[in-house]
LOMAR-953493 format. One record per residue (C-alpha): residue number from 1; chain; x, y, z negated. Coordinates in steps of 0.2 Angstrom, whole numbers, always signed. Each point is the difference from the previous one (the first is absolute). Layout:
// LOMAR-953493
{seq = NUM | mol = A | u = X | v = Y | w = Z} $
...
// end
This chain:
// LOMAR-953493
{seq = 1 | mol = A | u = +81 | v = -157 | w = -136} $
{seq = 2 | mol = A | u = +2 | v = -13 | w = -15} $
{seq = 3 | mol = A | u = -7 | v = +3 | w = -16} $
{seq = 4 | mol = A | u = +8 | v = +9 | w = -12} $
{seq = 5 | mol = A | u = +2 | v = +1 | w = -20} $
{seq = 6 | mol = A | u = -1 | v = +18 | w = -9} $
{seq = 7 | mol = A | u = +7 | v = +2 | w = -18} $
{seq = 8 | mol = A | u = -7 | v = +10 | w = -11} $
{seq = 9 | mol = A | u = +15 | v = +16 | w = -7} $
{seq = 10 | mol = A | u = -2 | v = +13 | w = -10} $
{seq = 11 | mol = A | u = +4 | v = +20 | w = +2} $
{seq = 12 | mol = A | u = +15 | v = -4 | w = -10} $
{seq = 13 | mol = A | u = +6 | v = -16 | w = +10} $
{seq = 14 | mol = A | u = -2 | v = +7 | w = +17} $
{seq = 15 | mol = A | u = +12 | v = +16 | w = -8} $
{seq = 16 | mol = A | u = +14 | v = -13 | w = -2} $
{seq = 17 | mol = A | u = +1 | v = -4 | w = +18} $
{seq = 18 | mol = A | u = +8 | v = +14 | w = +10} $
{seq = 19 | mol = A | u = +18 | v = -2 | w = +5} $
{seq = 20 | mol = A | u = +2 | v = -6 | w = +17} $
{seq = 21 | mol = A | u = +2 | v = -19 | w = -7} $
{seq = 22 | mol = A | u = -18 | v = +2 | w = -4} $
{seq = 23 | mol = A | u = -11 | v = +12 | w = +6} $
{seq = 24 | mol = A | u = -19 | v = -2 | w = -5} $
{seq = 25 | mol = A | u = -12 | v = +16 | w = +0} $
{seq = 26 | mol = A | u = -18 | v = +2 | w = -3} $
{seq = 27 | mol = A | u = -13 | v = +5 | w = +13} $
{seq = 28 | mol = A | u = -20 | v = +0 | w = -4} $
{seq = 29 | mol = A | u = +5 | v = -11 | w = -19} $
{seq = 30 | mol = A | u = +8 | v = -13 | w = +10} $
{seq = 31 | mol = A | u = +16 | v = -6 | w = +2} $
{seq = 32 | mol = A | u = +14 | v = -1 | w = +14} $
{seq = 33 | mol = A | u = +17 | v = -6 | w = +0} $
{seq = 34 | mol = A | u = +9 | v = +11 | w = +16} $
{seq = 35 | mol = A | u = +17 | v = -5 | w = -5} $
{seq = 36 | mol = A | u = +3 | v = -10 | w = +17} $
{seq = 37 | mol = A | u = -9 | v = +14 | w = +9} $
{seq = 38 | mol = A | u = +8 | v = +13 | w = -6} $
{seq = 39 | mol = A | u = +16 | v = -2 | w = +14} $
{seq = 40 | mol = A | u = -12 | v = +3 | w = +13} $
{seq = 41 | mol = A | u = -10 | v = +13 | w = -6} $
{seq = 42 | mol = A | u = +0 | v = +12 | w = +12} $
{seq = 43 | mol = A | u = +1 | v = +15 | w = -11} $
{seq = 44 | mol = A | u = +16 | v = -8 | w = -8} $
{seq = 45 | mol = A | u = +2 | v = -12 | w = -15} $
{seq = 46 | mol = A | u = +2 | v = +18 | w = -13} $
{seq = 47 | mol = A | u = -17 | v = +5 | w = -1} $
{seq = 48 | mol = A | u = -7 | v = -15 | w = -4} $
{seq = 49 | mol = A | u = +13 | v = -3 | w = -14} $
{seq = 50 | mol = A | u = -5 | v = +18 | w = -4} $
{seq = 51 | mol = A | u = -17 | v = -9 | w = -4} $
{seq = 52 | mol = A | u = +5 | v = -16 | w = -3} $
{seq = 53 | mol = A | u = -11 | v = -5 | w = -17} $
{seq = 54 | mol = A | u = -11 | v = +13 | w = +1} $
{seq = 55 | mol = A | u = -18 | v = +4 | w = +6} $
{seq = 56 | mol = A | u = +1 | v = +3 | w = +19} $
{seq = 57 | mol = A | u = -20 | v = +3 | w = +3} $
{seq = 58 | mol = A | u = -1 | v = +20 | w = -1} $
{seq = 59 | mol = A | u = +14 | v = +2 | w = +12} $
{seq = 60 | mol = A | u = -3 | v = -14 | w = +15} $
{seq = 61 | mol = A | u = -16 | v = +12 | w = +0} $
{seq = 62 | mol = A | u = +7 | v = +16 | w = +0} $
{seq = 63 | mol = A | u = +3 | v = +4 | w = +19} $
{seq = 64 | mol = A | u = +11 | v = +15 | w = -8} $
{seq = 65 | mol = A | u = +12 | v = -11 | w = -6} $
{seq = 66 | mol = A | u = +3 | v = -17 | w = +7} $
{seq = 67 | mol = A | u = -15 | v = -5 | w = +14} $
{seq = 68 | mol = A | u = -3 | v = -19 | w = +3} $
{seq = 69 | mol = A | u = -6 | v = -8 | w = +16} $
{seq = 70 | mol = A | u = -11 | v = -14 | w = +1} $
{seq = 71 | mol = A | u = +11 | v = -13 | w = +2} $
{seq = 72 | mol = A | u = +12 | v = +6 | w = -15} $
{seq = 73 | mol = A | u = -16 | v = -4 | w = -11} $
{seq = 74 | mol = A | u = -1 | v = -17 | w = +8} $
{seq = 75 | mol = A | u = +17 | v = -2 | w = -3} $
{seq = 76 | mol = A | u = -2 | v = +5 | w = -18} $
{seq = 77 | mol = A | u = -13 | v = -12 | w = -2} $
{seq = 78 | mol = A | u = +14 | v = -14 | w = +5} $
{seq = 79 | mol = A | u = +8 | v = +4 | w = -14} $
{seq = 80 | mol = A | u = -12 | v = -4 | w = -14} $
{seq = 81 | mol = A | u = +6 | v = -8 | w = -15} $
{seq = 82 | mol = A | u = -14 | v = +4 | w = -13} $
{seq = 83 | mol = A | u = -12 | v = +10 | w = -8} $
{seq = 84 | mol = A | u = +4 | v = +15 | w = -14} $
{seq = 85 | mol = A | u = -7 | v = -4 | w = -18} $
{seq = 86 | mol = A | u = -2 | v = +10 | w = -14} $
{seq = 87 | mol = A | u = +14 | v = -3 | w = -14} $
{seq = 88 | mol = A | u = -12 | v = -3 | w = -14} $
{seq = 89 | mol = A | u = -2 | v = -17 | w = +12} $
{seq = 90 | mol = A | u = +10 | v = -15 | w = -10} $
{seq = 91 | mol = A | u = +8 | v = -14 | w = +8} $
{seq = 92 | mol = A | u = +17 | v = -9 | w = -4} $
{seq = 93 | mol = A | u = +6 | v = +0 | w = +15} $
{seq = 94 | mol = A | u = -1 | v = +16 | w = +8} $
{seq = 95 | mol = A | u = +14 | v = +5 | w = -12} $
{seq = 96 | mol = A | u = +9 | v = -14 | w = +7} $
{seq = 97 | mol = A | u = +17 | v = +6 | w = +9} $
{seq = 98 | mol = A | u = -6 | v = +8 | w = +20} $
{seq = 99 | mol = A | u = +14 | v = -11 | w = +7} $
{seq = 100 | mol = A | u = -10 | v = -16 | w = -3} $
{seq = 101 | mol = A | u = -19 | v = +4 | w = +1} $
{seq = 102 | mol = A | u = -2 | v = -8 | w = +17} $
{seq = 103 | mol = A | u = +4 | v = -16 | w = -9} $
{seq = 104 | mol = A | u = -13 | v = +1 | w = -11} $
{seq = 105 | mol = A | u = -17 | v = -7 | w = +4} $
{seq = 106 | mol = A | u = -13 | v = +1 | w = -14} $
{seq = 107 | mol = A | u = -17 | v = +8 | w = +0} $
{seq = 108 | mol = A | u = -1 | v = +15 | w = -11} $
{seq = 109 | mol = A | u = +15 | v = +7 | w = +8} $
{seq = 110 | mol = A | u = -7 | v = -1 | w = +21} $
{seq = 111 | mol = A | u = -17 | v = -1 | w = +9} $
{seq = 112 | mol = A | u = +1 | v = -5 | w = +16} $
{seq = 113 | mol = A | u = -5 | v = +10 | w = +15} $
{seq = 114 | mol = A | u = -5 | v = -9 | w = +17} $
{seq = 115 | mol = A | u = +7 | v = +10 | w = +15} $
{seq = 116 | mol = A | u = +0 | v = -4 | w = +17} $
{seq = 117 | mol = A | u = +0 | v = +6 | w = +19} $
{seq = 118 | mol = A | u = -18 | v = +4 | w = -1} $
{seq = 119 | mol = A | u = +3 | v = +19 | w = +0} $
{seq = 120 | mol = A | u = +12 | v = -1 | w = +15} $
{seq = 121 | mol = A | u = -12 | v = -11 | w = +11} $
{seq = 122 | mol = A | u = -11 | v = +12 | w = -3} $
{seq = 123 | mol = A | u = +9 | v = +9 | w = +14} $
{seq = 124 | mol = A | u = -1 | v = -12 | w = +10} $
{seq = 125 | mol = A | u = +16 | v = -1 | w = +4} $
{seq = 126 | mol = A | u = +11 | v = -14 | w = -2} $
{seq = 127 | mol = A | u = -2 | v = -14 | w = -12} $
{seq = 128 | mol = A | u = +16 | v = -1 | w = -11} $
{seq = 129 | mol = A | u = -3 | v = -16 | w = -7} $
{seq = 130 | mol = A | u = +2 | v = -8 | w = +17} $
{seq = 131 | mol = A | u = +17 | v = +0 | w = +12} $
{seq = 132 | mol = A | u = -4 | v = +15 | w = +9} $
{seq = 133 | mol = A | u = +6 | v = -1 | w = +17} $
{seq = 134 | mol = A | u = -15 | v = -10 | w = +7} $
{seq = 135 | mol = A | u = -9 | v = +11 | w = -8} $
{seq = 136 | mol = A | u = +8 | v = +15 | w = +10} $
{seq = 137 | mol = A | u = +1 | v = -13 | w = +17} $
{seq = 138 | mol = A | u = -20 | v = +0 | w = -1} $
{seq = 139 | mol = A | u = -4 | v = +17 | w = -8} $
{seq = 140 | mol = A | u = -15 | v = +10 | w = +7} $
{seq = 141 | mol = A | u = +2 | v = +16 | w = -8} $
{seq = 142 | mol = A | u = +4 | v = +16 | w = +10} $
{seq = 143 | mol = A | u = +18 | v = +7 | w = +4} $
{seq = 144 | mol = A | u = -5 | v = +14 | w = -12} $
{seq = 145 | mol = A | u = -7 | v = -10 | w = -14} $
{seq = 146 | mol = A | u = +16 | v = -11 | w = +0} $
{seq = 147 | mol = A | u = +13 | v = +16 | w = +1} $
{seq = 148 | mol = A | u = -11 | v = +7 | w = -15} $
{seq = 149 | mol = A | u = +0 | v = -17 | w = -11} $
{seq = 150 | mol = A | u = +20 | v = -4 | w = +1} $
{seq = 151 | mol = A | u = +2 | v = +16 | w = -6} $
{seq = 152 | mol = A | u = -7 | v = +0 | w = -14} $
{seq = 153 | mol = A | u = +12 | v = -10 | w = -9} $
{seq = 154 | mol = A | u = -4 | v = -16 | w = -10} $
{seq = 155 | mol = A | u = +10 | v = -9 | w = -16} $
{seq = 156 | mol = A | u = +0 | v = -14 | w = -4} $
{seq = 157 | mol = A | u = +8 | v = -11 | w = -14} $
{seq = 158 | mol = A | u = +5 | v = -15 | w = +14} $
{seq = 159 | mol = A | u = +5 | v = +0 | w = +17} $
{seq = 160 | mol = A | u = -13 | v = +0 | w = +12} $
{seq = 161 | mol = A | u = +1 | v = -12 | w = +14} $
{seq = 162 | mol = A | u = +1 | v = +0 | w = +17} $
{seq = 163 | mol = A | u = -2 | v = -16 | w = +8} $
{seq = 164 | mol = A | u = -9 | v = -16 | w = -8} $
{seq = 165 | mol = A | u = +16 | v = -12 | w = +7} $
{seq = 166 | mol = A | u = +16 | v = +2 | w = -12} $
{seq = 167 | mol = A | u = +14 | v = -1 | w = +14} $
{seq = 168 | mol = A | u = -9 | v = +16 | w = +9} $
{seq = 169 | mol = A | u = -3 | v = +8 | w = -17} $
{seq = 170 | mol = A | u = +18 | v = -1 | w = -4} $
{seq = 171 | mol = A | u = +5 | v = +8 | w = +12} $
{seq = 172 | mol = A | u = -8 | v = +15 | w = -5} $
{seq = 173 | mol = A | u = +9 | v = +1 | w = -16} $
{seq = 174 | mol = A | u = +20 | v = +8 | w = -1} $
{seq = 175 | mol = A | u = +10 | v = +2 | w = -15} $
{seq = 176 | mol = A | u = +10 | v = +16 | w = +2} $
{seq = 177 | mol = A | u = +18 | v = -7 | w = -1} $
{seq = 178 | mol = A | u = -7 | v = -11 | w = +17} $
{seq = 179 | mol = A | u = +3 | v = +16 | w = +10} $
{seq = 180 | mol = A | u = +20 | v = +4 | w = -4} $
{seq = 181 | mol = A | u = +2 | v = -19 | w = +0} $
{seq = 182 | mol = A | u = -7 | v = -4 | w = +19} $
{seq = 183 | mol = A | u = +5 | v = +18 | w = +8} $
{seq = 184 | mol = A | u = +17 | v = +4 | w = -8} $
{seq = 185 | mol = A | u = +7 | v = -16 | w = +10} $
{seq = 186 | mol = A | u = -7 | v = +9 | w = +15} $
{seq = 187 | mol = A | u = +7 | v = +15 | w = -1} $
{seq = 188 | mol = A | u = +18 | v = -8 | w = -3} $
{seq = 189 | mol = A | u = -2 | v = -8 | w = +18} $
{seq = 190 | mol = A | u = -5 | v = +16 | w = +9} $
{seq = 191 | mol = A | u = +15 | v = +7 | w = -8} $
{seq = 192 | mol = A | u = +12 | v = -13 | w = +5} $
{seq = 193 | mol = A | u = -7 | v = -1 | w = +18} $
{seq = 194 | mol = A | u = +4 | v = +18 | w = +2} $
{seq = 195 | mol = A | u = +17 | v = +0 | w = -6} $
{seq = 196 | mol = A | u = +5 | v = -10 | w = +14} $
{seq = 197 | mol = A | u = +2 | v = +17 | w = +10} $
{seq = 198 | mol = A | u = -5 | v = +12 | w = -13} $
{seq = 199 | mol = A | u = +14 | v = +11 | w = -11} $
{seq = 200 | mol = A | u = -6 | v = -1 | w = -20} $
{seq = 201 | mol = A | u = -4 | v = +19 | w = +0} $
{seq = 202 | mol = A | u = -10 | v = -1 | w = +16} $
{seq = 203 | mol = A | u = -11 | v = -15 | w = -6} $
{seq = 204 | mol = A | u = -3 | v = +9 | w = -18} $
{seq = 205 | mol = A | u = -2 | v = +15 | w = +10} $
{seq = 206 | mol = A | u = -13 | v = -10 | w = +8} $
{seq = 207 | mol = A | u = -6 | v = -10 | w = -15} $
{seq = 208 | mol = A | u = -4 | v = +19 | w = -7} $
{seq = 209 | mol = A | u = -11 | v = +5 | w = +16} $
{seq = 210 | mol = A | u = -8 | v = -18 | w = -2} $
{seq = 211 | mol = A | u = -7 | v = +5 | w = -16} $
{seq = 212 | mol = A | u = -5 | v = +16 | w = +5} $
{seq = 213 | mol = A | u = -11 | v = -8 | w = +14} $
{seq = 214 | mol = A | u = -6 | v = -13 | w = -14} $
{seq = 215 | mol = A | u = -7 | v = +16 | w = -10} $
{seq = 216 | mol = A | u = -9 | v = +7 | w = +16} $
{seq = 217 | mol = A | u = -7 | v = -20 | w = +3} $
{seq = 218 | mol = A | u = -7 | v = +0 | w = -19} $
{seq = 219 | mol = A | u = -10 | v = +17 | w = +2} $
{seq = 220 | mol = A | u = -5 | v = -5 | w = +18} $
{seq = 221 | mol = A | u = -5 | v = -18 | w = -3} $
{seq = 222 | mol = A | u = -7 | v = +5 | w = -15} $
{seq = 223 | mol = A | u = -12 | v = +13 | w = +6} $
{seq = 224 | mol = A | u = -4 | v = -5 | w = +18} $
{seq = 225 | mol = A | u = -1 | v = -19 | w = -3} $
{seq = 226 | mol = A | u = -6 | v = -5 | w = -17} $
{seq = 227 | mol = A | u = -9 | v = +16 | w = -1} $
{seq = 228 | mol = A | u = -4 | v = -1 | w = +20} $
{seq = 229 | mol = A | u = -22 | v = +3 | w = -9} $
{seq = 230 | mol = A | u = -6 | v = +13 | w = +13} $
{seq = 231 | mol = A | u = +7 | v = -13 | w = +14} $
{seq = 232 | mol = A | u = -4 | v = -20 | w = -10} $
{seq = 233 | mol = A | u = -15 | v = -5 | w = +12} $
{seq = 234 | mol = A | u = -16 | v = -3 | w = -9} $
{seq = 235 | mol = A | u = +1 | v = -18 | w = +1} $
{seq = 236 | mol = A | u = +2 | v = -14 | w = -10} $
{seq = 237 | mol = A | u = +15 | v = -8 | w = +4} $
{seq = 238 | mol = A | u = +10 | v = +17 | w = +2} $
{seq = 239 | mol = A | u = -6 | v = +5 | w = -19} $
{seq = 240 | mol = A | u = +6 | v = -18 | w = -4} $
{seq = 241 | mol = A | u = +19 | v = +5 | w = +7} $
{seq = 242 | mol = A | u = +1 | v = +17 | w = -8} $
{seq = 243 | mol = A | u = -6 | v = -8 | w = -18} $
{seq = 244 | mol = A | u = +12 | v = -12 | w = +2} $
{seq = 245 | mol = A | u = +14 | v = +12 | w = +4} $
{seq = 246 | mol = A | u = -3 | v = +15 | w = -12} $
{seq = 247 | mol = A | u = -17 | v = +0 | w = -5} $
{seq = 248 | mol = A | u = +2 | v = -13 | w = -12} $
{seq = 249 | mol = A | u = +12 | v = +11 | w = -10} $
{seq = 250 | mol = A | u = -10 | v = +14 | w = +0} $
{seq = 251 | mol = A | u = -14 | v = -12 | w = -8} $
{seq = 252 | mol = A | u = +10 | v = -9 | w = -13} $
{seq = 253 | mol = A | u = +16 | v = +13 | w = -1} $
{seq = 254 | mol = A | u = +3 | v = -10 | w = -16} $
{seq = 255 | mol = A | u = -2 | v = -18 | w = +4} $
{seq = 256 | mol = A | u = +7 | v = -11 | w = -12} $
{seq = 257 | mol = A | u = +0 | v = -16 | w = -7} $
{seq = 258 | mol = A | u = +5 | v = -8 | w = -17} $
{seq = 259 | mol = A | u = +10 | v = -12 | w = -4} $
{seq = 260 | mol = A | u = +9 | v = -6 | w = -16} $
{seq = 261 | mol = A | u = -6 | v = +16 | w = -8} $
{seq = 262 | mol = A | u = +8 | v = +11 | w = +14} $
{seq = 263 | mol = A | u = -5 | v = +10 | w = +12} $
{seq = 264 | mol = A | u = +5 | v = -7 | w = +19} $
{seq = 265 | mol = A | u = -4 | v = +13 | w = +13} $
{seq = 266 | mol = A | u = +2 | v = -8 | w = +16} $
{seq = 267 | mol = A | u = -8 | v = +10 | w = +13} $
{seq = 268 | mol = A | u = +8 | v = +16 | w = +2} $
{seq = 269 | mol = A | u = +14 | v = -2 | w = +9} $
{seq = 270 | mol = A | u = -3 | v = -5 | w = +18} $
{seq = 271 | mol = A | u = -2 | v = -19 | w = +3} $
{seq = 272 | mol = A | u = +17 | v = -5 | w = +11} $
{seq = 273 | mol = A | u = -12 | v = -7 | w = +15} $
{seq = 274 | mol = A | u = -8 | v = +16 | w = +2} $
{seq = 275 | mol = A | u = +17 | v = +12 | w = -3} $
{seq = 276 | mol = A | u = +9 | v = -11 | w = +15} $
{seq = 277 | mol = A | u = -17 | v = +1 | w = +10} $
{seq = 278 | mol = A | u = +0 | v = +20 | w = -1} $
{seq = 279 | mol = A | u = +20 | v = -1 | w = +2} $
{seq = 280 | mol = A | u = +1 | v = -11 | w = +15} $
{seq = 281 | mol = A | u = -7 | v = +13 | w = +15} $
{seq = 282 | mol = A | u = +9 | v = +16 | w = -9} $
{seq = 283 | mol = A | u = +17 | v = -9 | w = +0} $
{seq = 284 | mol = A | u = -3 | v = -5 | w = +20} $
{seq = 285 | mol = A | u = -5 | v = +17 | w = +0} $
{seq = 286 | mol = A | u = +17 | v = +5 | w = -9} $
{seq = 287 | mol = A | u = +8 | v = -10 | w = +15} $
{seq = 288 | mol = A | u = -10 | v = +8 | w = +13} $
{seq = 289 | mol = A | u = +6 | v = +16 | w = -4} $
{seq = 290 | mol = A | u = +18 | v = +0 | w = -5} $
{seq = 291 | mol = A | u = +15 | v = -12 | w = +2} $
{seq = 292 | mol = A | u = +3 | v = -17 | w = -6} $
{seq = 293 | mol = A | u = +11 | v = +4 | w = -15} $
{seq = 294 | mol = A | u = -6 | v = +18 | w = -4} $
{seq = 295 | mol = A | u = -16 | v = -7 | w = +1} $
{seq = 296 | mol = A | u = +5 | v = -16 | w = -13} $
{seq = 297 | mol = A | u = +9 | v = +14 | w = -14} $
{seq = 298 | mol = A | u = -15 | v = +11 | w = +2} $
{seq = 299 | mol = A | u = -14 | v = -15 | w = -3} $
{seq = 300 | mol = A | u = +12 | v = -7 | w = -14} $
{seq = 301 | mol = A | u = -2 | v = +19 | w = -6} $
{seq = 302 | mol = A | u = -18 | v = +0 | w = +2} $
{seq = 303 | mol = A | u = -3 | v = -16 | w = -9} $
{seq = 304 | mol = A | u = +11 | v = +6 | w = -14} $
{seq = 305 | mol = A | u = -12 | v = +13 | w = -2} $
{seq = 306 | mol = A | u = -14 | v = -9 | w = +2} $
{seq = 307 | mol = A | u = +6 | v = -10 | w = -16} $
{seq = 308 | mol = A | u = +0 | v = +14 | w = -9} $
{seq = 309 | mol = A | u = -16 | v = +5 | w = +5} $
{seq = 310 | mol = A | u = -8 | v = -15 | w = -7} $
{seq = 311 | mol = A | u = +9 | v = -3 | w = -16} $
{seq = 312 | mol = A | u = -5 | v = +20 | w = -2} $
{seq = 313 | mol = A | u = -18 | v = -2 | w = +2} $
{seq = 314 | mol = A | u = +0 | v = -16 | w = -11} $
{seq = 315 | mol = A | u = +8 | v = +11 | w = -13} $
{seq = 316 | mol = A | u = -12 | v = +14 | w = +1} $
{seq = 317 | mol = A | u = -13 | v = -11 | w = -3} $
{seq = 318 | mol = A | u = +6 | v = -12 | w = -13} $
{seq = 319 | mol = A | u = +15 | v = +8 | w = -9} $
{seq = 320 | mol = A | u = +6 | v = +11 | w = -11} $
{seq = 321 | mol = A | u = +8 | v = +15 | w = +10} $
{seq = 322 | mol = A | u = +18 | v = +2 | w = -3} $
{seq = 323 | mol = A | u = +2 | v = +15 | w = +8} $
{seq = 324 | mol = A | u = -9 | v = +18 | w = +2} $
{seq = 325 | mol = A | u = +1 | v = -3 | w = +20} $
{seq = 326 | mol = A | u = -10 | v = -15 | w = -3} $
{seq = 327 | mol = A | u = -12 | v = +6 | w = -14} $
{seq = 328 | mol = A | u = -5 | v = +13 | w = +12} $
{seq = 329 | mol = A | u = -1 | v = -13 | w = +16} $
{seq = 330 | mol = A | u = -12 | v = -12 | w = -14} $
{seq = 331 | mol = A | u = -10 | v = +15 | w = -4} $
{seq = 332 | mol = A | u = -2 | v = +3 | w = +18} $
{seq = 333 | mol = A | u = -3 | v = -15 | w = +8} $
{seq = 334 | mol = A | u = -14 | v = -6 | w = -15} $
{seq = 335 | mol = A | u = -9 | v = +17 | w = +6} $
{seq = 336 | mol = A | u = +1 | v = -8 | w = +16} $
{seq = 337 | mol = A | u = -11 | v = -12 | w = -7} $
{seq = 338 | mol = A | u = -11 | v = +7 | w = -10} $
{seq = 339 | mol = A | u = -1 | v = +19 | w = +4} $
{seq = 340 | mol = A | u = +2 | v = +2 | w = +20} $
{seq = 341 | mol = A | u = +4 | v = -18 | w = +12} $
{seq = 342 | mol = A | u = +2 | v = +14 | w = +13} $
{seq = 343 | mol = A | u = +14 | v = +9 | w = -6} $
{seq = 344 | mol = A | u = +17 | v = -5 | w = -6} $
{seq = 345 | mol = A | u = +5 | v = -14 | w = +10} $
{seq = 346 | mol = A | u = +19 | v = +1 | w = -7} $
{seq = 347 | mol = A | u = +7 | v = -14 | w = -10} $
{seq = 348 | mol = A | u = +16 | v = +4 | w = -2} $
{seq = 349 | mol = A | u = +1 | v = +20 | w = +3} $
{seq = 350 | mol = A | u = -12 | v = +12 | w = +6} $
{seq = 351 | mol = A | u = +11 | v = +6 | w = +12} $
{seq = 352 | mol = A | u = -10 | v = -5 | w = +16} $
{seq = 353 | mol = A | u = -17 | v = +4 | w = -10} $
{seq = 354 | mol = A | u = +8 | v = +19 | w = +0} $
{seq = 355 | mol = A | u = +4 | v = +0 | w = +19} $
{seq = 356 | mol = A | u = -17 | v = -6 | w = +4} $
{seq = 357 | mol = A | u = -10 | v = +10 | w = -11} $
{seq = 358 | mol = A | u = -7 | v = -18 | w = -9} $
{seq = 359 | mol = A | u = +8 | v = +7 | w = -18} $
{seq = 360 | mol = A | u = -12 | v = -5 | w = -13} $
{seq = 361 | mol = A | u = -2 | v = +12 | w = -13} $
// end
């Protein structure tokens, strides 16, 4: 992890900052700005607005009232802007308007504090200051020891990387607007294909049972394949597949970069190589089983949902619920993350997590 600069705030200072435009809190007299976390926190953005300014110590330590994991103290520690001082402390610029004090660089107002990866390699784990897939490829750690590492979940201010050459490490990164762009085309086709012999109300009849069996796929791929842990061989190369399909995101669940003083998130929705790899055998398998164009109307159905899914979880993850459906499915999945990786393997609903008893609570 880079180094980093901590300003110095007052009581008074910190107070100012709790709207959701700027959230800063206090924990152990220093300072954190959770204002971009705050979206994905997985007890909801109001209880830390609740705080937001204030001196957060006594309850992160209260099991009674809010109880914290390891990893939501690493987390915090990300986070880091500064250090609490007392407000008989003078300096010009720490009256200075809150909006600019990132532009200002002078001596009485930070103290710099080295921080790096050493903690993390104390794990001896992976090297997040390195592209990470060679590491995985030639790992020689335990089944066990990797299944416990990638979920314990890691933050950083930069996007890790996963391969040392640019072409295969672009790859890896999606915007989310990618997702409607290369699939909606897609899903035009199917539809046209199946109207050569198909009425309109038996294809959107179809289309309806096609996003159906897209739920049922989301919950079943989700569960059985990218949380296929009692069945991954201990091996190197088979830990290497499942960290590239899913265990990655349960180890950086906020990957981000930075760029122009904005936050890019770039791998959260699925990369396009690896969403037509795991489409390929189920739509030959879509072909297998039912007719050629009530097999087309029920894939363009599936892939519809599909789209949904993808932009959903992006959402839960990086935005601003617009609706109590998906407050609740954000409140959920981040548990998912941080509570129980065993339970609540629903994206979209929790329907299938109620038929198969996998309901997180």
């Amino acid at each position: 992890m880079p180094g980093r600069i901590l300003f110095r705030y007052t009581r008074e200072e910190v107070s100012k900052n709790n709207t959701q435009r700027k959230l800063w809190v206090i924990h152990n007299n220093k300072v954190y700005d959770l204002t971009e976390f705050a979206l994905d926190h997985p007890g909801g953005a109001e209880i830390l607005l609740e705080w937001g300014g204030r001196d957060v110590t006594t309850i992160m330590t209260d099991p009674s009232l809010h109880e914290h994991t390891k990893s939501a103290y690493e987390m915090l520690a990300d986070s880091c802007i500064g250090e609490v001082v007392d407000n008989t402390v003078s300096s010009t610029t720490q009256t200075k308007n809150v909006d600019n004090i990132f532009d200002e660089r002078t001596i009485d107002k930070f103290h710099p504090e080295t921080t790096d990866i050493k903690s993390d390699l104390d794990e001896k784990f992976l090297n997040l200051n390195k592209p990470l897939f060679v590491q995985m490829f030639n790992c020689n750690f335990s089944k066990e020891f990797y299944l416990k590492q990638i979920h314990q979940p890691r933050h950083l201010p930069y996007s890790a990387r996963l391969f040392a050459n640019p072409m295969l490490e672009l790859l890896t990164k999606t915007p989310w607007y990618a997702i409607p762009i290369l699939w909606i085309p897609a899903i035009t086709y199917y539809l046209y294909m199946a109207s050569g012999s198909l009425g309109s109300r038996t294809i959107f009849v179809l289309f309806l049972i096609g996003i159906g069996i897209w739920t049922l796929l989301e919950y079943t791929l989700h569960r059985f394949l990218f949380h296929i842990d009692a069945l991954l061989p201990d091996h190197p190369y088979a830990l290497s597949v499942h960290f590239a399909l899913h265990g990655i995101h349960h180890y950086l669940p906020m990957d981000r970069i930075v760029l122009n003083n904005q936050y890019l998130r770039l791998r959260l929705v699925m990369p396009p190589i690896l969403g037509a790899s795991i489409a390929y055998p189920i739509i030959q398998l879509g072909y297998t089983i039912f007719p050629e164009h009530t097999a087309r109307a029920m894939i363009a159905g599936a892939m519809f949902g599909y789209v949904c899914y993808d932009l959903t979880h992006y959402h839960l993850h990086h935005a601003r619920p617009f609706s109590q459906h998906l407050r609740e499915m954000k409140t959920y999945h981040l548990a998912h993350h941080y509570k129980n990786y065993e339970l609540g393997y629903g994206i979209t609903s929790k329907f299938w997590d109620s038929v198969f008893g996998t309901v997180l609570s």
